[in-house]
C-alpha positions as CSV (number, residue, x, y, z in Angstrom):
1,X,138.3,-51.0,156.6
2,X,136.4,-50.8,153.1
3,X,134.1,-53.7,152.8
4,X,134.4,-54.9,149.1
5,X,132.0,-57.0,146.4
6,X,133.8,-60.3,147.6
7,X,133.1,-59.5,151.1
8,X,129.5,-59.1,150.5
9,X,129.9,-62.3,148.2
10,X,131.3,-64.3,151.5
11,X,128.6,-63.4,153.6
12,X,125.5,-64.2,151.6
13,X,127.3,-67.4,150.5
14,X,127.3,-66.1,146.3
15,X,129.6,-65.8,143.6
16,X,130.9,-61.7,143.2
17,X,129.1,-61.9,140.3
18,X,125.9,-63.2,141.1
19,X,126.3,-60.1,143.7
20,X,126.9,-57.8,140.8
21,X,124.0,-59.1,139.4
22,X,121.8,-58.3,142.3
23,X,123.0,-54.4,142.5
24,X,122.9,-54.0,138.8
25,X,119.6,-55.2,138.0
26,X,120.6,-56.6,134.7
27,X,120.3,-60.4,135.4
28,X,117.8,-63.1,137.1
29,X,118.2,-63.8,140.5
30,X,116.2,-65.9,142.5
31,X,114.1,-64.6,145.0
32,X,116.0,-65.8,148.0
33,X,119.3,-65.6,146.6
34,X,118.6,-61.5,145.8
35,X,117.1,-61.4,149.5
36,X,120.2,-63.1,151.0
37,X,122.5,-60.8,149.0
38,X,120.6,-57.7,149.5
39,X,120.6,-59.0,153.9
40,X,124.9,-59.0,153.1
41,X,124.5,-55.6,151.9
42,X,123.0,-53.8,154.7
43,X,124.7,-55.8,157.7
44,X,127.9,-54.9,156.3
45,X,126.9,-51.3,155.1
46,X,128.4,-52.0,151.7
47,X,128.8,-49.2,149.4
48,X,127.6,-49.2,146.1
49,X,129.6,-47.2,143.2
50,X,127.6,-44.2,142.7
51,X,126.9,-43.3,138.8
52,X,129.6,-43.8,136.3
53,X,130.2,-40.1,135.6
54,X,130.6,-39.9,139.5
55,X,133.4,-42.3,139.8
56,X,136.3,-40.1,140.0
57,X,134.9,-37.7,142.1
58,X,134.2,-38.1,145.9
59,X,130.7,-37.1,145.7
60,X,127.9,-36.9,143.1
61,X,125.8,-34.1,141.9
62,X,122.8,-35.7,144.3
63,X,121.3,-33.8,147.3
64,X,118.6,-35.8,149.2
65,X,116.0,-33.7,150.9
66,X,114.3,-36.3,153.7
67,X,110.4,-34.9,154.5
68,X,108.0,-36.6,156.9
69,X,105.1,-35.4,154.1
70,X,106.0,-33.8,151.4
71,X,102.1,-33.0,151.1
72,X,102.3,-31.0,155.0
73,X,103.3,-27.2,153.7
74,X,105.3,-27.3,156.3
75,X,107.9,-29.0,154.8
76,X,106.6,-29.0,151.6
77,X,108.3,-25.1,152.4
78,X,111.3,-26.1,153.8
79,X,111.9,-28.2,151.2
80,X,111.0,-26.2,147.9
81,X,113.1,-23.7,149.6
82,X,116.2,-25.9,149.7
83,X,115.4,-27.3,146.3
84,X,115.7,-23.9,145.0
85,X,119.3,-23.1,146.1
86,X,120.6,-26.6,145.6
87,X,119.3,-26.0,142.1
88,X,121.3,-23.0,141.0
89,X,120.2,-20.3,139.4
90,X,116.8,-20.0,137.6
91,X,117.2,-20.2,133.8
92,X,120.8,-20.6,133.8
93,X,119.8,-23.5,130.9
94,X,122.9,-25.7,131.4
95,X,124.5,-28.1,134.2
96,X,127.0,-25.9,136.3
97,X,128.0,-26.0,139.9
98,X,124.2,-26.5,140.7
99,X,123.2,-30.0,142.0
100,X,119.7,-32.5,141.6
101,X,117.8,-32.3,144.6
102,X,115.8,-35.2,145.4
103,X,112.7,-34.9,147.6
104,X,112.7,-38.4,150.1
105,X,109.1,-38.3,151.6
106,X,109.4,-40.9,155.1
107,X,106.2,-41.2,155.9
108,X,107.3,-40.5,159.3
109,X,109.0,-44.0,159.8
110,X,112.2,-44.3,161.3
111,X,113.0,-47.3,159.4
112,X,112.2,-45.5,155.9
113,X,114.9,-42.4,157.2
114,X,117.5,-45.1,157.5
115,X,116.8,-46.7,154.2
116,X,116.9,-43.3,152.3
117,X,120.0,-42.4,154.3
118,X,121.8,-46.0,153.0
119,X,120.5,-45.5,149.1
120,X,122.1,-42.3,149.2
121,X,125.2,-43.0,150.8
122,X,125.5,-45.6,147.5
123,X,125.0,-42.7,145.5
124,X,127.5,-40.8,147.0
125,X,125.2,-38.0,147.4
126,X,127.0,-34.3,148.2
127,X,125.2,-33.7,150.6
128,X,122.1,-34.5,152.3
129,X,119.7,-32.2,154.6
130,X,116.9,-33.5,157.2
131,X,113.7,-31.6,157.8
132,X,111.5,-31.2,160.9
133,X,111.8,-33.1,164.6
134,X,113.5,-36.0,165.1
135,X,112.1,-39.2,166.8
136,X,113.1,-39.8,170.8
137,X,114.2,-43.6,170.6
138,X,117.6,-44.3,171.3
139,X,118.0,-47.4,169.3
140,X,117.0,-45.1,166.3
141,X,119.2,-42.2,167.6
142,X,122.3,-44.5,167.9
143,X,121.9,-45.5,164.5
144,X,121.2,-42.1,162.6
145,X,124.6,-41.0,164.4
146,X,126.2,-43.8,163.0
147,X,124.9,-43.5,159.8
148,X,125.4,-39.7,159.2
149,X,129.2,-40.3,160.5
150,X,129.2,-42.8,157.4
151,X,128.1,-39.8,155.3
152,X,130.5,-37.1,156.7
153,X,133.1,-39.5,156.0
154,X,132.7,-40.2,152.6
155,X,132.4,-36.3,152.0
156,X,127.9,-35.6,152.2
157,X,127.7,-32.1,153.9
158,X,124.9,-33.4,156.3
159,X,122.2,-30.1,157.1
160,X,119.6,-30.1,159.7
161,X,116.8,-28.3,159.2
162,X,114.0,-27.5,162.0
163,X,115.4,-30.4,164.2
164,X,117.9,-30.6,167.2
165,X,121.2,-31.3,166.3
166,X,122.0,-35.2,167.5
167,X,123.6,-35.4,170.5
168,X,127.8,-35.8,170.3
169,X,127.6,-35.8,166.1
170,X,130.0,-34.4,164.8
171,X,129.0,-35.5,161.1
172,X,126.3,-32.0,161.1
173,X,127.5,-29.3,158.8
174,X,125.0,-27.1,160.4
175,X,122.0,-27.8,162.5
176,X,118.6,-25.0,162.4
177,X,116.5,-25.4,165.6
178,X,113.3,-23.7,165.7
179,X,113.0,-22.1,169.1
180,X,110.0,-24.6,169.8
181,X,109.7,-23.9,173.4
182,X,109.9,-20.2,173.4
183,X,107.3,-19.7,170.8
184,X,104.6,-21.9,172.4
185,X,105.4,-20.7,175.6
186,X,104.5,-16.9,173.7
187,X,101.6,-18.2,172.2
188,X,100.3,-19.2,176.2
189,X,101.2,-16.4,178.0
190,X,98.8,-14.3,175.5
191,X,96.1,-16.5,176.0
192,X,96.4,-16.2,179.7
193,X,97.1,-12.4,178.8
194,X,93.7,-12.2,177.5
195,X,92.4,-13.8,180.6
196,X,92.1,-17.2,180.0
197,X,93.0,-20.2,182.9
198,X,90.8,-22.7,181.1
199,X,93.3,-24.1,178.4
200,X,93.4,-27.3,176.9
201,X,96.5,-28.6,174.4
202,X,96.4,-30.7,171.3
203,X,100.0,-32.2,171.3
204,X,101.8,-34.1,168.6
205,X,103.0,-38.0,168.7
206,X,104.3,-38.5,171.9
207,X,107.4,-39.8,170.6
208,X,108.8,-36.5,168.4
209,X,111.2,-33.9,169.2
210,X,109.2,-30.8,168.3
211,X,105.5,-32.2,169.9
212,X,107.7,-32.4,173.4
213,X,109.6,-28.6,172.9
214,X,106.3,-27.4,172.0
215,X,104.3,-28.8,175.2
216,X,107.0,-27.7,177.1
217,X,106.9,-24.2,176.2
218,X,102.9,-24.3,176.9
219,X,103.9,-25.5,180.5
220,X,106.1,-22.8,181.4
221,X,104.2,-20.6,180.7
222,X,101.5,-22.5,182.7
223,X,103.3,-23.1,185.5
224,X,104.7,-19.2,185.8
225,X,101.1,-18.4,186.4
226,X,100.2,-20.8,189.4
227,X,98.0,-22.8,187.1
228,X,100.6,-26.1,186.8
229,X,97.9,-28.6,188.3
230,X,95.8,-30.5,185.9
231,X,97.6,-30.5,182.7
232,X,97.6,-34.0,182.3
233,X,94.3,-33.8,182.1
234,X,93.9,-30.9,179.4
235,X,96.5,-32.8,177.2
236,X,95.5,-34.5,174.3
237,X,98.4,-36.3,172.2
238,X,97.8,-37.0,168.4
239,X,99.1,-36.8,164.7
240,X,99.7,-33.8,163.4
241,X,96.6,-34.2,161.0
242,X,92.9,-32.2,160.9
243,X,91.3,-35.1,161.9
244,X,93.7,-35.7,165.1
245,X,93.0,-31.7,166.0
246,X,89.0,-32.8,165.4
247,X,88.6,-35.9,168.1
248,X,91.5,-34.7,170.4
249,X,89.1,-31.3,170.7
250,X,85.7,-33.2,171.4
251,X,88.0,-35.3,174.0
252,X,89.2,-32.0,175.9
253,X,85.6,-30.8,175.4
254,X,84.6,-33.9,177.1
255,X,87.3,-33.6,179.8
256,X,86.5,-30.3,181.1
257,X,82.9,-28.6,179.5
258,X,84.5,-25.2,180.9
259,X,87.5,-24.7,178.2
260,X,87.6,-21.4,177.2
261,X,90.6,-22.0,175.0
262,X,92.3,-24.6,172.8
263,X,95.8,-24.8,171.5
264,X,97.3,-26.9,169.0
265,X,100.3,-28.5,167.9
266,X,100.1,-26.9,164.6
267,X,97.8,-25.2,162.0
268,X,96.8,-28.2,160.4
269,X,95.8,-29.5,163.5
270,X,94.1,-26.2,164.7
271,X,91.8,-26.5,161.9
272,X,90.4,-29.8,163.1
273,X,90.1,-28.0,166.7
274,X,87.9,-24.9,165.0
275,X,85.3,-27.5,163.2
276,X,84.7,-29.5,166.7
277,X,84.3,-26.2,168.1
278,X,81.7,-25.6,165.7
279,X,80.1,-28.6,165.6
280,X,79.6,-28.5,169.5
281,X,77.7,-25.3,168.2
282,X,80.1,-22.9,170.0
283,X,81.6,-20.0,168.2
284,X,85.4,-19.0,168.0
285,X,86.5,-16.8,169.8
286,X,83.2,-15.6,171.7
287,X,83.0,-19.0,173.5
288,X,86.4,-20.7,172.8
289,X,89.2,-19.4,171.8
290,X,91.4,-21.5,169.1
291,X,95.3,-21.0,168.5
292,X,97.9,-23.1,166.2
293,X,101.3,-22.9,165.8
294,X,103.8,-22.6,162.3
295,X,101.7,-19.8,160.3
296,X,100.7,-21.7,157.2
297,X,100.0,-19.8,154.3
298,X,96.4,-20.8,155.3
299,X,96.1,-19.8,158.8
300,X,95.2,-16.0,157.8
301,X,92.8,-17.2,155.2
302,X,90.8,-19.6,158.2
303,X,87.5,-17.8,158.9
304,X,88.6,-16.2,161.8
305,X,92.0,-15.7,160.9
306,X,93.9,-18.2,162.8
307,X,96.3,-16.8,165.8
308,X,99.4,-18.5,165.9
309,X,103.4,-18.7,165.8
310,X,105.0,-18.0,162.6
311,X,108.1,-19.8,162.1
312,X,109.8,-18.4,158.9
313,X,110.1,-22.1,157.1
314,X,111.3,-20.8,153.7
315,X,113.9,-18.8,154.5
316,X,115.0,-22.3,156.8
317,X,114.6,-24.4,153.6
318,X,116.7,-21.6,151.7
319,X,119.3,-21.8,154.2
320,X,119.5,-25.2,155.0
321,X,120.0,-25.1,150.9
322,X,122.6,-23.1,150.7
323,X,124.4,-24.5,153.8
324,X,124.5,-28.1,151.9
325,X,126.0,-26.6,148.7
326,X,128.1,-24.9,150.7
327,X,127.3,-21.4,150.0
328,X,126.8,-19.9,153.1
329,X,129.3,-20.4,156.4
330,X,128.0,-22.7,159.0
331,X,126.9,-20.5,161.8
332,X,129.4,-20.3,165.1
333,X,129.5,-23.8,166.5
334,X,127.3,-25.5,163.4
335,X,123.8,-24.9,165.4
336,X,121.8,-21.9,164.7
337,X,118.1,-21.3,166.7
338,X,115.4,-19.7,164.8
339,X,113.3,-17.3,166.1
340,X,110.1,-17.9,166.4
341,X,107.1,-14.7,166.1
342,X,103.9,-14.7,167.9
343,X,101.2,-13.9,164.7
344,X,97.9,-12.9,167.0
345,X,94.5,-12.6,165.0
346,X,91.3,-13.0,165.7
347,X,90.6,-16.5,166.4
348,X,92.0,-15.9,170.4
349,X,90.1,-13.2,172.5
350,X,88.8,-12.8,176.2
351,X,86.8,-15.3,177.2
352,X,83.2,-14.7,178.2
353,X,82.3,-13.1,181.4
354,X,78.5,-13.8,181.6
């Protein structure tokens, strides 16, 4: 059942068009009043009328692109990728099928991913695609389900890109998984290739999709060599900032003085690991080996060139772009895996013998 203006007017106890006046901006309200009205709107998920030349379409010419950081290349990638498609073609010089993307940065909160999710549902956005892993909570699972059903509904194409598709949505378009698990599990069995059995880990928040896939894939290939036991210990969770990658390094350092290796959740992070390695007055590789994972454009640029997995992020974005304007078929059963490619330079090598 639609929910209408007068419903939302019942529940905060208002007039219809002292509600109007809330939405539209045009009027004083008092403080409370607004709050109360603006409570009525989200309990009962009501839905704004998007823009005026919108109204007698289904959908808007919005796309909303939702980033953890916009200022992490990672999907800073992704997303100038998908920008680029939703956009149209370069130079083109007039409005044609070609939508506005709008970047959404989170900040990482889960509360922030729902609020961008509601505005543009108001909008009646066409379509809307998520970047990079998804938080493990249930509550907030349960509700991102429910909300991207709204979308579907009303017509958004909804596109995952570089996260697991939710589990028993049918709202998804298309969902892009990065094959987390296979490429750190890669990126491990070439440590232990060169020799290594002293390897410590610099995971992500404990709480995120990709940090778990990732650590996974480090453990298998741990455990496929007899060397299971301890990891607990040689486990280090963190942001996926330089400055996690810094203290979680001097931590493992601390833990077990005998690392001849370090791993981390990602390139940003890596780089924090390579100056505590440094600062311990230890050189990489000859004493510690140092790997990350993503291939940032610059992870061949870090002095040594940083060995890591590549994941190929703007051909994702570009995908995921076209995917939302509907330019490309979903792949078979909406969820496609990525491939992920082990990139190994000079910043991993045997470890000493002497």
């Amino acid at each position: 059942m639609t929910v209408t203006l007068a419903d939302v007017a019942a529940r905060a106890r208002v007039s219809p068009a002292t509600v109007s006046r809330v939405l539209n901006g045009n009027y004083p309200v008092a403080t409370s009043t607004r709050e109360r009205v603006l409570r009525a709107v989200d309990e009962l998920d009501y839905v704004l009328n998007g823009p005026a030349s919108s109204l007698a379409a289904a959908t808007s010419d919005l796309v909303g692109i939702l980033v953890n950081d916009i200022a992490d290349p990672f999907f800073g990638i992704m997303a100038g990728a998908a920008q680029t498609e939703i956009g149209g073609q370069e130079g083109s010089g007039r409005a044609g099928g070609e939508k506005l993307a709008v970047v959404c940065n989170t900040g990482g909160s889960p509360e922030r991913e729902l609020t961008y999710l509601t505005l543009l549902q108001r909008q009646r956005a066409a379509a809307v695609v998520l970047t990079g892993g998804a938080l493990e909570d249930p509550a907030h699972i349960a509700a991102m389900g429910a909300k991207l059903a709204k979308l579907a509904d009303a017509g958004t194409r909804v596109v995952l890109c570089g996260r697991p598709p939710l589990p028993d949505s049918e709202a998804i378009v298309a969902a892009l998984a990065f094959d987390n698990r296979g490429g750190a599990r890669r990126l491990t069995e070439h440590l232990l290739a060169l020799g290594h059995r002293g390897i410590g880990y610099v995971a992500g928040p404990v709480e995120r999709t990709t940090t778990r896939h990732r650590l996974e894939g480090h453990r298998a290939a741990l455990k496929a060599a007899g060397l299971s036991q301890g990891q607990e210990l040689l486990t280090v969770h963190g942001p996926y900032t330089r400055r996690s990658g810094y203290e979680a390094t001097l931590e493992l350092l601390r833990r077990a003085p005998d690392l001849t290796a370090v791993v981390a959740a990602n390139d940003t992070v890596a780089l924090g690991a390579c100056a505590a390695v440094r600062d311990q007055g230890l050189r990489i590789p000859q004493d510690i080996s140092v790997a990350g994972f993503d291939d940032l454009p610059f992870s061949v640029d870090a002095v040594p060139a940083l060995t890591t997995v590549r994941l190929p992020l703007y051909e994702a974005g570009a995908r995921a772009g076209r995917l939302a304007m509907g330019t490309e078929a979903p792949p078979p059963g909406g969820i496609a895996t990525i491939a992920a490619e082990l990139m190994a330079r000079a910043s991993t090598a045997p470890p000493r013998t002497d």
